[in-house]
MDTraj code that builds the backbone (N, CA, C; nanometers):
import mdtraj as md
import numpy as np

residues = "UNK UNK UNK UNK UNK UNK UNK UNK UNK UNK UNK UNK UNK UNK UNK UNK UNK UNK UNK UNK UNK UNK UNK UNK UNK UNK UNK UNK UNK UNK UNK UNK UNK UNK UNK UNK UNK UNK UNK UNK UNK UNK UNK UNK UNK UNK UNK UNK UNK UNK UNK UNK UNK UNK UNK UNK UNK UNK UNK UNK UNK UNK UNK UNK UNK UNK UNK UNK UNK UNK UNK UNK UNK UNK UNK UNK UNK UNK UNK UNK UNK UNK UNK UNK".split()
xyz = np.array([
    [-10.0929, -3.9473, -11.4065],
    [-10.0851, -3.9849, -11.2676],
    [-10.2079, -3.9318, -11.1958],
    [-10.2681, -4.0052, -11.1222],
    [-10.3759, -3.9647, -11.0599],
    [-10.3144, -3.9119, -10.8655],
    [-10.4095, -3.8158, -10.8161],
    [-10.3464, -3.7872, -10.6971],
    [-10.4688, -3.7572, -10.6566],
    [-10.5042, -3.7798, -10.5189],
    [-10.6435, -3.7735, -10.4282],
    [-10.6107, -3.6921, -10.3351],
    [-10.6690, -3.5758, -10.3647],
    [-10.6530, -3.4424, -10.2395],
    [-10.8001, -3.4220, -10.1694],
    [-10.7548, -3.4153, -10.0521],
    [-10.8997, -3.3616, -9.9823],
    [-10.8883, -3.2388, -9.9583],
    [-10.9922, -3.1194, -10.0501],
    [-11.0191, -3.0115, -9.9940],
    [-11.1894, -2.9877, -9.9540],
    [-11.1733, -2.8376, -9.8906],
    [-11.3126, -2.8318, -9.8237],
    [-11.4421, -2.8307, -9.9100],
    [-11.5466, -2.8323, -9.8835],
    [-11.6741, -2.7896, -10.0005],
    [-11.6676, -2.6593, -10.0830],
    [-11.6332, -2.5706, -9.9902],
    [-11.5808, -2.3877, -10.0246],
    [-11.5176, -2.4274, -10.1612],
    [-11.3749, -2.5105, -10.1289],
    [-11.2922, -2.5053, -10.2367],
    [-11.3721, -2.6061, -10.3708],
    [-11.4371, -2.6866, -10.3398],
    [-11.4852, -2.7902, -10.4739],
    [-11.5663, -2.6827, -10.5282],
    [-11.6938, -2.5895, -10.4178],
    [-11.7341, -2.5232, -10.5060],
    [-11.6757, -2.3949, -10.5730],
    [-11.5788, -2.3204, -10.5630],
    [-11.5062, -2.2656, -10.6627],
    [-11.4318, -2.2943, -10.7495],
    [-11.3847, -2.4077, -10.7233],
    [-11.3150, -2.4969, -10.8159],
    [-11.4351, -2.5339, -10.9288],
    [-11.5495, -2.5631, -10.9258],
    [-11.6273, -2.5726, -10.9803],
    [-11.6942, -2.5058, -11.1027],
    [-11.6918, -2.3467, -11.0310],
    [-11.7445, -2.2132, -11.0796],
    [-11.5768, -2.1781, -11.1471],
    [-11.5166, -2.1865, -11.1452],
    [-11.3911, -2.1211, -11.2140],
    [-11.3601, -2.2355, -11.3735],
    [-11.3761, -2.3611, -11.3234],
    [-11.3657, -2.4372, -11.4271],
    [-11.4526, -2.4479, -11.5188],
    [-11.5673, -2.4230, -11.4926],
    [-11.7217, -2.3969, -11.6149],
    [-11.6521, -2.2701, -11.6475],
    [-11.5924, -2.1495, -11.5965],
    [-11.6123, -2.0621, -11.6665],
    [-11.4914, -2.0711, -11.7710],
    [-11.4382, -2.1366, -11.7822],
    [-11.3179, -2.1561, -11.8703],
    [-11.3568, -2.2315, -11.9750],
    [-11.5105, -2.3302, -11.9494],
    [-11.5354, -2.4511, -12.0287],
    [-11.4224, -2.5576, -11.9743],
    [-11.4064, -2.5743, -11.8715],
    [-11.3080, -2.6789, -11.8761],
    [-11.3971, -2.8208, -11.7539],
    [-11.3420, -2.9118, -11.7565],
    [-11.4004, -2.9937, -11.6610],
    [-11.2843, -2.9741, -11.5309],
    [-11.3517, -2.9881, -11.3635],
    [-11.2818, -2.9496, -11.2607],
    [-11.1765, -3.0292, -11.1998],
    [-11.1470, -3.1219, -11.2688],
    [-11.0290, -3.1841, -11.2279],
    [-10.9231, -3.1544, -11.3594],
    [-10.9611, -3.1115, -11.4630],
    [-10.8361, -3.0496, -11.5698],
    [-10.7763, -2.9295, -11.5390],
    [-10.8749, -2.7892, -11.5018],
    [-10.8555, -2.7208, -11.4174],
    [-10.7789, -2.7465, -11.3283],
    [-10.7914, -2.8121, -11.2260],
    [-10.6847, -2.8645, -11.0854],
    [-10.5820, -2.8553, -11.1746],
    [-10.5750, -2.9818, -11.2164],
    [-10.4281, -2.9917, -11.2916],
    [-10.3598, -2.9221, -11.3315],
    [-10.4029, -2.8309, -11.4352],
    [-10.3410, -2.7069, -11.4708],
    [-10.3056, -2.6225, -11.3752],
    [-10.4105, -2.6119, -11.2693],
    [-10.3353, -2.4930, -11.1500],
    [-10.2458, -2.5708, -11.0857],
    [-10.2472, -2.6895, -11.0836],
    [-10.1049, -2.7389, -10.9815],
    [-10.0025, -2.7402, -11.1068],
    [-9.9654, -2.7974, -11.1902],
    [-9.8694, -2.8204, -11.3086],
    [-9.8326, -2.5955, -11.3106],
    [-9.9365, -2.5241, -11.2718],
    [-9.8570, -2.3770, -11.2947],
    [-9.7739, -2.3372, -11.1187],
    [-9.8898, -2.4113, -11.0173],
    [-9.7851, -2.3765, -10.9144],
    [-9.6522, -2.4552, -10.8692],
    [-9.6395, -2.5458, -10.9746],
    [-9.5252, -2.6213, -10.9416],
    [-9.4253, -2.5839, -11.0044],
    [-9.4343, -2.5583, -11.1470],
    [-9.3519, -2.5147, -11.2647],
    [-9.3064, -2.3793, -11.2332],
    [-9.3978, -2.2680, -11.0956],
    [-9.3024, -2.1774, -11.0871],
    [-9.3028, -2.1757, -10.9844],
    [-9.2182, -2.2707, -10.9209],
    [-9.1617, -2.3057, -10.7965],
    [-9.0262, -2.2608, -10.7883],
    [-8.9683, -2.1438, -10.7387],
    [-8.8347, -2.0938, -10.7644],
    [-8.7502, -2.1964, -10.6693],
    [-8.6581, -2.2670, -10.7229],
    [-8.5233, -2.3182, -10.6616],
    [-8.4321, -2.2181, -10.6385],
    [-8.3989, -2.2827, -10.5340],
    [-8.2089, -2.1447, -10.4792],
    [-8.1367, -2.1514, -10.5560],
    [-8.0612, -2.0981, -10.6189],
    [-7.9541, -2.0645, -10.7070],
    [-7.8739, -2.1537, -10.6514],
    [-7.7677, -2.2312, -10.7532],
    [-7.6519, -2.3034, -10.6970],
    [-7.5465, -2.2068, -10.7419],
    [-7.4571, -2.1823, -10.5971],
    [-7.2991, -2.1233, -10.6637],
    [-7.2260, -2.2062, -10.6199],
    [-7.1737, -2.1580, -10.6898],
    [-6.9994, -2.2371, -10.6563],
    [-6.9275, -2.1932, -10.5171],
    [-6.8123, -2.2141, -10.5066],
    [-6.7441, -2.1781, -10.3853],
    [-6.6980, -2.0240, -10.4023],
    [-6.6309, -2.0152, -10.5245],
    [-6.5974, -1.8844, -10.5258],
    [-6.7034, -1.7847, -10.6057],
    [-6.8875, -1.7873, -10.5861],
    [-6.9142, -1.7088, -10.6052],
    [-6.9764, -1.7100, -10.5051],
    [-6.9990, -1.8175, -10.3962],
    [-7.0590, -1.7611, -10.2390],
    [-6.9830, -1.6799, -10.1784],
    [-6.8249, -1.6569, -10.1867],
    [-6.7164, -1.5914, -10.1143],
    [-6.7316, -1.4889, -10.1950],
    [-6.7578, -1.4564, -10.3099],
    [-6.7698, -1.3190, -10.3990],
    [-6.9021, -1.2160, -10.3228],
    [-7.0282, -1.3164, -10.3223],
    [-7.1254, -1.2724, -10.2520],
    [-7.0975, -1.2120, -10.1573],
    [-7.0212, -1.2685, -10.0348],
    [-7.0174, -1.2618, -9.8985],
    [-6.9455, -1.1447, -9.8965],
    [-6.8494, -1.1278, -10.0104],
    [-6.7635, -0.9876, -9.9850],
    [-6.8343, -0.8721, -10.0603],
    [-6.9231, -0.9011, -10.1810],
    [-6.9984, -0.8017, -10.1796],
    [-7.0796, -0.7502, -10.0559],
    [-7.1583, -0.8535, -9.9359],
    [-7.2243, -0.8095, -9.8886],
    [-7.1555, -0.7572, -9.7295],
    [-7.0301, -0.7462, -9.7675],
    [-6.9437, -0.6561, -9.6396],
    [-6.9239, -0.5611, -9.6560],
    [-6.9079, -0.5544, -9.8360],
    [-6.8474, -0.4200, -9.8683],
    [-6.8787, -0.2888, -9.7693],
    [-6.7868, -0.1951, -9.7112],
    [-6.8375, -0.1042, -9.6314],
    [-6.8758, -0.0966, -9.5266],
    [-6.8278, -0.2411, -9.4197],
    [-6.8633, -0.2401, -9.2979],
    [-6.7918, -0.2599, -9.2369],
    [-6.5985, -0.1681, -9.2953],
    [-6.5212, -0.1547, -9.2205],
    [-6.5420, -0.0358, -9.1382],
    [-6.6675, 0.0499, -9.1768],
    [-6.6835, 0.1795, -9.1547],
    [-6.7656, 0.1689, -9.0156],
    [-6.7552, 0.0429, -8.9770],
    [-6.9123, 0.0537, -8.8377],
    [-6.8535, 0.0581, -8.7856],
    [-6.8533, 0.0914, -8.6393],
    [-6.7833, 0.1043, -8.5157],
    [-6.7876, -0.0174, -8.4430],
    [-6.6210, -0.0393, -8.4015],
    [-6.6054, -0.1265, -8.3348],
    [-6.6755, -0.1853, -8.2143],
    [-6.7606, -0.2623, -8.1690],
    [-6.7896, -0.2469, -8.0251],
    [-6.7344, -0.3988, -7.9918],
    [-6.7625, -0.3564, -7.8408],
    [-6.6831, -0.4593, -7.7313],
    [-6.8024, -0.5907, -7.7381],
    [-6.7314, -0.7530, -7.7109],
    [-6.8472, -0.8246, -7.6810],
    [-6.9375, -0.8262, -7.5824],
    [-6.9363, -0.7373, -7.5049],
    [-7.0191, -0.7351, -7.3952],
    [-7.1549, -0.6273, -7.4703],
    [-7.1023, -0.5982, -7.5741],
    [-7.2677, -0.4892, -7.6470],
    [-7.2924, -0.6278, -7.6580],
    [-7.3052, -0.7686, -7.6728],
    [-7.4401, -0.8732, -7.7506],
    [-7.4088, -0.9564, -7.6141],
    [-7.4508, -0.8760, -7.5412],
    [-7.4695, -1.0232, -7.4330],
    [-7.6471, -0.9920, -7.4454],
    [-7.6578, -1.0688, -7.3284],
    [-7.8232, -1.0886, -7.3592],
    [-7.8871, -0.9788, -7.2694],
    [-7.7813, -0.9226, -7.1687],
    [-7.8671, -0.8417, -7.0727],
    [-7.8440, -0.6970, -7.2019],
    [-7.7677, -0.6850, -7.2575],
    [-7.7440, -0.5523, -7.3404],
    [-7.8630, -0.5530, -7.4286],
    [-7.9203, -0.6666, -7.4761],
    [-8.0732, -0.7090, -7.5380],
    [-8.1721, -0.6122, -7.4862],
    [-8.1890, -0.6505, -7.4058],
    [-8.3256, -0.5959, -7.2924],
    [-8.2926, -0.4965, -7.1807],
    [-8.1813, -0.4508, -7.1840],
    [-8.1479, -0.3271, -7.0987],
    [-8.2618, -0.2157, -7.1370],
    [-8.3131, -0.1759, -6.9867],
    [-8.4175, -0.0722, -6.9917],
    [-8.5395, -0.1167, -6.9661],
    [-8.5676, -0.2659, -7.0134],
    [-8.7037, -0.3334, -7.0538],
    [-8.7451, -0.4028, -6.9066],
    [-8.8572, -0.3893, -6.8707],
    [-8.8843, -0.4364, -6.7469],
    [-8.9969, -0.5795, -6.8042],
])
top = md.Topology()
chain = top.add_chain()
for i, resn in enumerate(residues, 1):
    res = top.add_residue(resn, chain, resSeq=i)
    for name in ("N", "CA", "C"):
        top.add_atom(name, md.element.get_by_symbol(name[0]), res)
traj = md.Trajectory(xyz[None], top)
């Protein structure tokens, strides 16, 4: 598959100097660096239902221990109280 990218002169000429030094020609080079930044392209994990709810209770664990506060601590003036 062929693909037509425009980058700057900066980049053709390092692209240039990196691919001689490999012996390679500068569009095989390209290729290879895109085919490595694609291939480790991390995807999100898929869970299931009951290991997002497993998650979610791991990530409470222990925050029966915080102190209760009233909804008026997250209003917006409790934000910036003090702040002029």
């Amino acid at each position: 598959m062929t693909i037509n990218v425009e980058v700057s002169q900066e980049t053709v000429a390092r692209l240039a100097q990196l691919s001689a030094s490999r012996g390679m020609a500068p569009g095989e080079y390209a290729g290879r660096l895109l085919d490595s930044a694609v291939s480790t392209e991390v995807a999100p994990p898929k869970l299931t239902v009951e290991e997002f709810h497993t998650m979610l209770l791991e990530l409470s664990a222990g925050s029966e221990k915080l102190p209760s506060l009233p909804t008026s601590a997250f209003s917006r003036d409790s934000f910036y109280e003090g702040r002029s």
